[in-house]
C-alpha positions as CSV (number, residue, x, y, z in Angstrom):
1,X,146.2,54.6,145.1
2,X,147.9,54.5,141.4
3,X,151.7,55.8,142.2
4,X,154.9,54.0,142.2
5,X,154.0,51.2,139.5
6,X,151.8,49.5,141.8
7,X,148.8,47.8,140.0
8,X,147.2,47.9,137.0
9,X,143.9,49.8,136.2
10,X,141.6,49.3,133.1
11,X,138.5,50.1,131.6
12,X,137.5,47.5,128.2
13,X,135.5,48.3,125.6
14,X,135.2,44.9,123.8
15,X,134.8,41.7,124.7
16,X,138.2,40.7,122.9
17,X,140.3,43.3,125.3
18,X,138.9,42.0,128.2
19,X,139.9,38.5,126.8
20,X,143.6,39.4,126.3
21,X,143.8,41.4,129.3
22,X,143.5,38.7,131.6
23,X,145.9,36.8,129.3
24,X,148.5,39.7,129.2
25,X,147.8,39.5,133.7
26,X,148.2,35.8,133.4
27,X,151.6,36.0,131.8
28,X,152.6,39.1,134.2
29,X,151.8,36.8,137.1
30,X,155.7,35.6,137.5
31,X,157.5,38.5,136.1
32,X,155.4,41.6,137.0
33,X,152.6,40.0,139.5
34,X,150.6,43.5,140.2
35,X,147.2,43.5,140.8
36,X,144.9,44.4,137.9
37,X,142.0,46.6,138.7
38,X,138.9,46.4,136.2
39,X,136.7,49.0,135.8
40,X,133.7,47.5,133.6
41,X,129.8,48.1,134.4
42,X,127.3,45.1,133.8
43,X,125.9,47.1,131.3
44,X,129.3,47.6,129.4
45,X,129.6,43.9,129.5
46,X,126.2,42.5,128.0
47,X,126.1,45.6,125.3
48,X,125.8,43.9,122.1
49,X,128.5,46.8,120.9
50,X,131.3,45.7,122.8
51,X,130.7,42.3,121.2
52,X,134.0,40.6,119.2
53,X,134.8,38.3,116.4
54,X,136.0,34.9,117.0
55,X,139.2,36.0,115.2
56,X,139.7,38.9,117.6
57,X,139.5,36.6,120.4
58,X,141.8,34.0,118.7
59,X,144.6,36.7,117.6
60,X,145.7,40.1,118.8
61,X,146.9,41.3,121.9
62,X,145.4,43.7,124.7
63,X,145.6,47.6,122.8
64,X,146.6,50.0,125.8
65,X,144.9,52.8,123.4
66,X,142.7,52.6,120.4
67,X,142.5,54.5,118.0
68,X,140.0,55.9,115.4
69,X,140.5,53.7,112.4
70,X,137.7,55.4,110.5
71,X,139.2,58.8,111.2
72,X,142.7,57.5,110.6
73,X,141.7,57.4,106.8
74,X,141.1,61.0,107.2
75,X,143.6,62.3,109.6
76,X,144.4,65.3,108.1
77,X,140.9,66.6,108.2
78,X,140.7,65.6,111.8
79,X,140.4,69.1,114.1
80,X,139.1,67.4,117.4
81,X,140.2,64.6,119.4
82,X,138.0,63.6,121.7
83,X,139.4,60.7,124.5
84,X,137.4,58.5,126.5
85,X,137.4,55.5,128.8
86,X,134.7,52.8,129.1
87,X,131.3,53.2,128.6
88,X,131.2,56.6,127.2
89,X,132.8,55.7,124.1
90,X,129.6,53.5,123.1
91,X,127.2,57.1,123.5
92,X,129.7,59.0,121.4
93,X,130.0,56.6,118.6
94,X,125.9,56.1,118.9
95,X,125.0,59.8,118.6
96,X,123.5,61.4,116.4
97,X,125.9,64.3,116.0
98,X,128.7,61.2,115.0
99,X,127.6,61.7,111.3
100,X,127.3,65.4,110.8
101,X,130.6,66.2,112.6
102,X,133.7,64.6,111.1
103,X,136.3,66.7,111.4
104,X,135.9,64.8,115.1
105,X,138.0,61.2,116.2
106,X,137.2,59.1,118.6
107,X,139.9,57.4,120.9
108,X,140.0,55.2,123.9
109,X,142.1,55.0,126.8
110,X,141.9,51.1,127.9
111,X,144.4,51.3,130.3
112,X,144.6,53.7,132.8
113,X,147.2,53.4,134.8
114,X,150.2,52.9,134.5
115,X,149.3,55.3,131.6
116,X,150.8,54.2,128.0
117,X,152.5,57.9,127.3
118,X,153.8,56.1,124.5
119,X,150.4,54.4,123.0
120,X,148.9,58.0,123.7
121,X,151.4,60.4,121.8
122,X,151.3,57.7,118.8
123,X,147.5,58.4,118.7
124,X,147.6,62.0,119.0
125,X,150.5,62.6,116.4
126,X,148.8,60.7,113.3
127,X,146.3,63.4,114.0
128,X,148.6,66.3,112.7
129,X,146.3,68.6,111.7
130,X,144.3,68.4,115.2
131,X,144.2,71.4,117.9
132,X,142.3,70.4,120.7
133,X,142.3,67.1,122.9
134,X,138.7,66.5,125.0
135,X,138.9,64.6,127.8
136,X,135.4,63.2,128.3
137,X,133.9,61.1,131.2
138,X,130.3,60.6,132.6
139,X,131.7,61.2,136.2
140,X,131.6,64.8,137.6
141,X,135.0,66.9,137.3
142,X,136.5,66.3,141.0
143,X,135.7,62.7,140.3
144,X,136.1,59.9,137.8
145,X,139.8,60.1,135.8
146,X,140.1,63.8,134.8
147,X,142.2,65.1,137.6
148,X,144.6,62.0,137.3
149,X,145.1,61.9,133.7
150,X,144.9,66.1,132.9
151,X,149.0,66.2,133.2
152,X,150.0,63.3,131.4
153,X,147.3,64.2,128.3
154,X,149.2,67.8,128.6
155,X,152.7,66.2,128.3
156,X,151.9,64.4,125.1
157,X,149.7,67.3,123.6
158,X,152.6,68.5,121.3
159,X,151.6,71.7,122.4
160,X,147.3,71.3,121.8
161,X,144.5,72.4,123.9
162,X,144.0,69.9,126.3
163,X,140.2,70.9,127.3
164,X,137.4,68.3,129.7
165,X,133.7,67.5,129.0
166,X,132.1,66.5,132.6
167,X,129.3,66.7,134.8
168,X,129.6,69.7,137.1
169,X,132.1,69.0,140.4
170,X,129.6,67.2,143.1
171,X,129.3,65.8,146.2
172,X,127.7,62.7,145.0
173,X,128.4,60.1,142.4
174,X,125.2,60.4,141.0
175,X,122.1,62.4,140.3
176,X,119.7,60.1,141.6
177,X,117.0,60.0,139.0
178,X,117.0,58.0,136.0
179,X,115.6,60.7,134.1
180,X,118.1,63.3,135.2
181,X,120.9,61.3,134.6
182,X,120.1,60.8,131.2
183,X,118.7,64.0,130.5
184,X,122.4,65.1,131.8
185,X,124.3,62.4,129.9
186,X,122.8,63.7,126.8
187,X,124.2,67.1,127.7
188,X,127.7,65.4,128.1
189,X,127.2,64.4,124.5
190,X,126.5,67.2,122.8
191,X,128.9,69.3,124.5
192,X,131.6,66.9,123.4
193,X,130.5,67.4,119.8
194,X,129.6,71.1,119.9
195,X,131.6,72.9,122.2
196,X,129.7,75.8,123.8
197,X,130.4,79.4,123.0
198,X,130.6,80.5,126.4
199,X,130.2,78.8,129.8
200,X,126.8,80.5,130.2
201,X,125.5,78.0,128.4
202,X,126.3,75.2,130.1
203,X,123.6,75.8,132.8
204,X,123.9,73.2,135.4
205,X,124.3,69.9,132.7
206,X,128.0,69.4,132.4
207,X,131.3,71.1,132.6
208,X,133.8,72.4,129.6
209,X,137.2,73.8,130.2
């Protein structure tokens, strides 16, 4: 339904960004009055991660893409970018291959559509050194935003591999089973840290290519 500048689509990861996205939609209401489309789990909402500052609520603006500020200090040891939206983000930076791998960054997509090409290539490029994008997402491949947001990542890949972490292409949303589900979202994880040397070894837990 995205096409043709007609709404807005995002996916916060702190309380502040939700905060100054409905500010940014209030002001838009007379000169751009799209609809705004939010796409933020309960869960994402009361986790005491996405939790912010008085100060961020009472400055700032709404960031269309954020970037690694940690990795930033080391961008030129950077060899991975790996690029998320929502939830996701808060299991990468918890996981316990964060430490041990930091030739990795970690970026956010907040808003998804209209996609910020701009905001995107600025992230990328102070990543010089970097050879590989990763788009990952919880949902399986033919779902979620992969297929969307796979040619826009390419155009502003100054030339890198643009590659996908996902749960194998399925039928249904979900698994099901709690226990699956995180047995599988573990898998998600540490594929995105520790790419697989062949697709063999992926079994049936998640999809890289």
């Amino acid at each position: 339904l995205a096409a043709d500048l007609n709404m807005r689509v995002a996916n916060c990861t702190t309380a502040a960004q939700y905060f100054h996205l409905l500010r940014r939609q209030a002001a838009l209401l007379i000169i751009d009055p799209l609809p705004l489309i939010v796409l933020s789990p309960k869960s994402l909402l009361r986790h005491p991660l996405v939790a912010s500052a008085p100060r961020e609520l009472a400055e700032g603006r709404f960031r269309m893409v954020i970037g690694n500020a940690e990795a930033a200090e080391r961008a030129a040891d950077i060899r991975r970018i790996l690029l998320c939206s929502g939830k996701i983000y808060l299991d990468l930076m918890t996981a316990e291959q964060r430490a041990s791998r930091p030739e990795i960054a970690i970026c956010r997509l907040e808003q998804l559509y209209p996609v910020p090409m701009r905001d995107l290539r600025a992230a990328f490029d102070v990543y010089s050194n970097a050879s590989e994008i990763v788009w990952v997402q919880e949902e399986p491949e033919n779902m979620g935003a992969w297929s969307f947001i796979r040619p826009h990542l390419e155009e502003v890949s100054s030339g890198r591999t643009v590659r996908r972490v996902t749960r194998p292409r399925s039928a249904s949303p979900a698994e099901g089973s709690a226990a699956r589900h995180a047995l599988n979202q573990q898998a998600l994880i540490d594929q995105a840290f520790n790419a697989p040397k062949s697709t063999g070894e992926l079994g049936k837990l998640g999809s890289w290519g």
